[in-house]
C-alpha positions as CSV (number, residue, x, y, z in Angstrom):
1,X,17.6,11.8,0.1
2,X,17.8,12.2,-3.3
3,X,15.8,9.7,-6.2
4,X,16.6,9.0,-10.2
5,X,13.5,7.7,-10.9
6,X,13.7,6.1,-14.7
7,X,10.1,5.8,-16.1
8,X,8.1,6.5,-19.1
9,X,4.7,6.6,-17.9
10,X,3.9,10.2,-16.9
11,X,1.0,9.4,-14.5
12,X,3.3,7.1,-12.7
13,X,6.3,10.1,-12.8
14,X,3.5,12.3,-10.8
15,X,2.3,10.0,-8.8
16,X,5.3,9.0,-6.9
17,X,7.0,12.6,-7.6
18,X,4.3,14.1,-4.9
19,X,4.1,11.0,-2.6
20,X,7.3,10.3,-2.0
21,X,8.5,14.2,-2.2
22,X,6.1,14.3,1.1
23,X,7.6,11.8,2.7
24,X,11.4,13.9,2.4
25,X,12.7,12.2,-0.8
26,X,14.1,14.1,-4.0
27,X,12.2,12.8,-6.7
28,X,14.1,13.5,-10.0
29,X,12.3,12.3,-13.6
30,X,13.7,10.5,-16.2
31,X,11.4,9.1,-19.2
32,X,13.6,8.3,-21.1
33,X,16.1,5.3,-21.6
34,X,18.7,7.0,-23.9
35,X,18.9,10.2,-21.8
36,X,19.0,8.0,-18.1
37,X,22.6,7.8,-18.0
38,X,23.7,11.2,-18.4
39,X,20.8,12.6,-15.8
40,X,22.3,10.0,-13.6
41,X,25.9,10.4,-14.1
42,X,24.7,14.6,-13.7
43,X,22.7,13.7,-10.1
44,X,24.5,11.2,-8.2
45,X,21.2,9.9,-6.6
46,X,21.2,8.1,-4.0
47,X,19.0,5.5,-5.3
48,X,17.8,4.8,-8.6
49,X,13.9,3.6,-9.4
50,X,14.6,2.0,-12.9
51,X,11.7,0.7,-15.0
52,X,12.8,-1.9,-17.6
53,X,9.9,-1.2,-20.7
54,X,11.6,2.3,-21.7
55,X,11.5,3.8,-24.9
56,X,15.0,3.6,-26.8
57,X,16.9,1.6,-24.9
58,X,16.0,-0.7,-22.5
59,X,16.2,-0.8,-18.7
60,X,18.5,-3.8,-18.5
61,X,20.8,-1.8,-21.1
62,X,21.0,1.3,-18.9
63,X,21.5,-0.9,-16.4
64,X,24.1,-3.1,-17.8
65,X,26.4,0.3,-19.3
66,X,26.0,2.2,-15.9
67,X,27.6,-0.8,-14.2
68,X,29.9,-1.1,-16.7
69,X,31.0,2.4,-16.4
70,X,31.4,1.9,-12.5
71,X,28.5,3.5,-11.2
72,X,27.4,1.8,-8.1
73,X,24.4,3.6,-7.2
74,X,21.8,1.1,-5.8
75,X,19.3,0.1,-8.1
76,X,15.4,-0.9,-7.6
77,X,13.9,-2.0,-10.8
78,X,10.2,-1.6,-11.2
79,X,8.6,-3.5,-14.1
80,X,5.2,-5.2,-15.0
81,X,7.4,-8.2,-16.0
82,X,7.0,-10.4,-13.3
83,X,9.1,-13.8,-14.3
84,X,11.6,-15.0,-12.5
85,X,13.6,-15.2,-15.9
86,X,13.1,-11.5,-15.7
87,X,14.4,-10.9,-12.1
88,X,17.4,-13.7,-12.9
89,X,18.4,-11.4,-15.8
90,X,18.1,-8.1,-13.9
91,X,20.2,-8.8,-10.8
92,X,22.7,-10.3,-13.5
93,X,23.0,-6.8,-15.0
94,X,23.8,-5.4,-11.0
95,X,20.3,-4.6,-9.8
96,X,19.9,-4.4,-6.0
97,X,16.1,-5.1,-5.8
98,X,13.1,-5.8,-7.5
99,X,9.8,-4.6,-6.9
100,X,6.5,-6.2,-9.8
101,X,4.1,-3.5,-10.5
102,X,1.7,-3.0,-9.2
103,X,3.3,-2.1,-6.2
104,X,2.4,-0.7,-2.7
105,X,3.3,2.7,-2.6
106,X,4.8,2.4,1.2
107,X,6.6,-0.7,-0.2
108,X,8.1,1.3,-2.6
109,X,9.4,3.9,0.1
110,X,10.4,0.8,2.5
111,X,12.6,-1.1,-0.5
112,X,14.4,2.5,-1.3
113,X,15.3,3.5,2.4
114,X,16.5,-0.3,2.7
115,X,18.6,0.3,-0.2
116,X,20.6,3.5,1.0
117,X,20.8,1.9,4.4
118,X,22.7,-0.9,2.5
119,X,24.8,1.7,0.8
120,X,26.1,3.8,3.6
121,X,26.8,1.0,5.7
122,X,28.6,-0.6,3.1
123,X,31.9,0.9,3.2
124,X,34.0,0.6,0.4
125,X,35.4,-2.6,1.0
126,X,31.9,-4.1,0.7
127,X,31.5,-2.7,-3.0
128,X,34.6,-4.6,-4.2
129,X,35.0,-7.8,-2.2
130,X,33.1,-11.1,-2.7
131,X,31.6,-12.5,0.2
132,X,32.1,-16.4,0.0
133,X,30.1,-19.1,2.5
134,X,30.5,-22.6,2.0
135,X,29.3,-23.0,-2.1
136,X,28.0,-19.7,-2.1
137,X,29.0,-16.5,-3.5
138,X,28.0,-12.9,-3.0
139,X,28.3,-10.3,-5.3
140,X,28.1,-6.8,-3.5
141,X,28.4,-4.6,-6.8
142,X,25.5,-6.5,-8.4
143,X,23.6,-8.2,-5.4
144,X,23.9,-11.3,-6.7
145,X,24.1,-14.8,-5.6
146,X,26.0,-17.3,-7.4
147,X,26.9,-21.0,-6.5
148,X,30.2,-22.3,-8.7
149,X,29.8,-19.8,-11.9
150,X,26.0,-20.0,-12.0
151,X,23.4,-17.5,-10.4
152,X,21.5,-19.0,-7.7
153,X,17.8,-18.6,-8.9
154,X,15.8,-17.8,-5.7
155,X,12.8,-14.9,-5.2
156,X,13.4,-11.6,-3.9
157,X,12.3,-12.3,-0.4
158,X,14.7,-15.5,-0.4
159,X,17.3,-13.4,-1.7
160,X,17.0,-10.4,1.1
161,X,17.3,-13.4,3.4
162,X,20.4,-14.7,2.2
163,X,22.0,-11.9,1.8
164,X,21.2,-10.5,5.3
165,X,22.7,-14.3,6.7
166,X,25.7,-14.6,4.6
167,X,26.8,-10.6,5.9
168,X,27.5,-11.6,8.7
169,X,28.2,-15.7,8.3
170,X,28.9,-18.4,11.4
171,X,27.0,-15.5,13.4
172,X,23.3,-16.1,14.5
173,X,20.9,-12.9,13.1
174,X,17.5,-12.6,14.7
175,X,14.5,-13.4,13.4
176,X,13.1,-9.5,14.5
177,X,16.0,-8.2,11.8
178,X,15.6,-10.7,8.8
179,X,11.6,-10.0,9.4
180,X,12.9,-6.1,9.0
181,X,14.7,-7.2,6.0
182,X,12.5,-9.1,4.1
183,X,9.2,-7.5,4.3
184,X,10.5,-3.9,5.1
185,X,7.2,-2.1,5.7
186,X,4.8,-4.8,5.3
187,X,3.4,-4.0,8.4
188,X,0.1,-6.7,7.5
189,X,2.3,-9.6,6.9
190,X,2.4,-12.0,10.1
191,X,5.7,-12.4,11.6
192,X,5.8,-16.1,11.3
193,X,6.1,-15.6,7.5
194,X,9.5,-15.6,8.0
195,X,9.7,-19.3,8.5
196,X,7.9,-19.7,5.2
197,X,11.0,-17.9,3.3
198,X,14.1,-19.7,5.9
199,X,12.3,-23.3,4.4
200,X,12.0,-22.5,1.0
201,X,15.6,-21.0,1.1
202,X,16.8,-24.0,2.9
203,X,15.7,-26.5,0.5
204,X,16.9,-24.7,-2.3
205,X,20.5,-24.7,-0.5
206,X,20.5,-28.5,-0.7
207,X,23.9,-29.6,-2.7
208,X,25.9,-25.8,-2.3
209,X,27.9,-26.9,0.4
210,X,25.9,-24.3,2.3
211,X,24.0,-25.0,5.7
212,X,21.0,-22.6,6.8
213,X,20.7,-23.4,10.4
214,X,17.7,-22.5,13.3
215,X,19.3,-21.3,16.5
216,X,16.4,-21.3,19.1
217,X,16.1,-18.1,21.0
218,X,18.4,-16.3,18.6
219,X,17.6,-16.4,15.1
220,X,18.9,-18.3,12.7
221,X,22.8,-19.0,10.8
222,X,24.9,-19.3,7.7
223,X,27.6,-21.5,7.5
224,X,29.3,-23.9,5.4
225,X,28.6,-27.3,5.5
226,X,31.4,-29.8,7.0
């Protein structure tokens, strides 16, 4: 598995260039905003660990031109900005995930896996099409969320969530695979944290035309309201 990791800070370049290399994943450096596109365009990572606080241009404009230009390699952003204006304007500009610095370092590994998973299961279909559930849209070449034209502001976890429902919409997915999903290798979160995220998310679906629905004994459901 090969990694484009896009960050400035040196000690965070070695860090996770020797952890993660020992867990089997091609750790290539970029420290520089101006030069992250071409490296990237040159590699065709897998995934790509982008940091937003870059010297020379900015991680939501290297974001923004390699979508532009077509390149649909997942993206993880890592940044100490922790906002949810910040996250809102990053999976505008076609991130996949978000991880806040500081970060758990088997976190880190989990979110990436997830994200190539994502990607080779995809197909190509999945990087062009719009996935539509009552209200709600989802944007597979950006990972967004919108309802009508506007993005639908929820957190990360919330977002995993939907996304994972409205894959597969009308069709029951078990609590054991969102919980997979959502906190991928959070091994010391309690399973029933789950719940928390399915009745923020529900509320938060009030007024989209988009019903979040618990199916006992087999998870829980997408569908649009009638």
């Amino acid at each position: 598995m090969k990694l484009l990791l896009v960050e400035d800070d040196p000690s965070m370049q070695l860090t996770l260039q020797r952890t993660l290399g020992r867990r089997h994943i091609d750790v290539r450096i970029c420290g520089d905003g101006a030069q992250a596109l071409t490296q990237w365009r040159a590699i065709e990572p897998d995934v790509v660990a982008l940091d937003l606080s870059l010297p020379n241009v900015d991680g939501l404009q290297v974001l923004a031109q390699a979508r532009a230009e077509g390149l649909r390699t997942p993206v993880l952003l890592l940044t100490a900005r922790g906002t949810v204006g910040d996250r809102i304007m990053g999976l505008n500009a076609g991130a996949d995930d978000y991880l806040p610095k500081p970060f758990d370092l088997d976190e880190l590994e989990a979110r990436i896996r997830a994200l190539r998973r994502r990607s080779q299961s995809a197909g190509p279909e999945a990087a062009i099409n719009p996935m539509e559930v009552g209200g709600l849209r989802f944007e597979p070449d950006n990972g967004a969320i919108y309802h009508r034209a506007e993005l639908l502001e929820v957190t990360p976890r919330e977002l995993a969530l939907l996304k994972a429902l409205m894959m597969k919409p009308g069709h029951a997915v078990t609590k054991e695979r969102l919980f997979e999903l959502v906190f991928p290798g959070e091994s010391e979160v309690q399973y029933e944290a789950i719940e928390v995220v399915v009745y923020r998310l529900r509320k938060k679906l009030v007024g989209t035309g988009t019903v979040l629905m618990t199916m006992r004994g087999l998870g829980y459901l997408l569908r649009a309201e009638t």
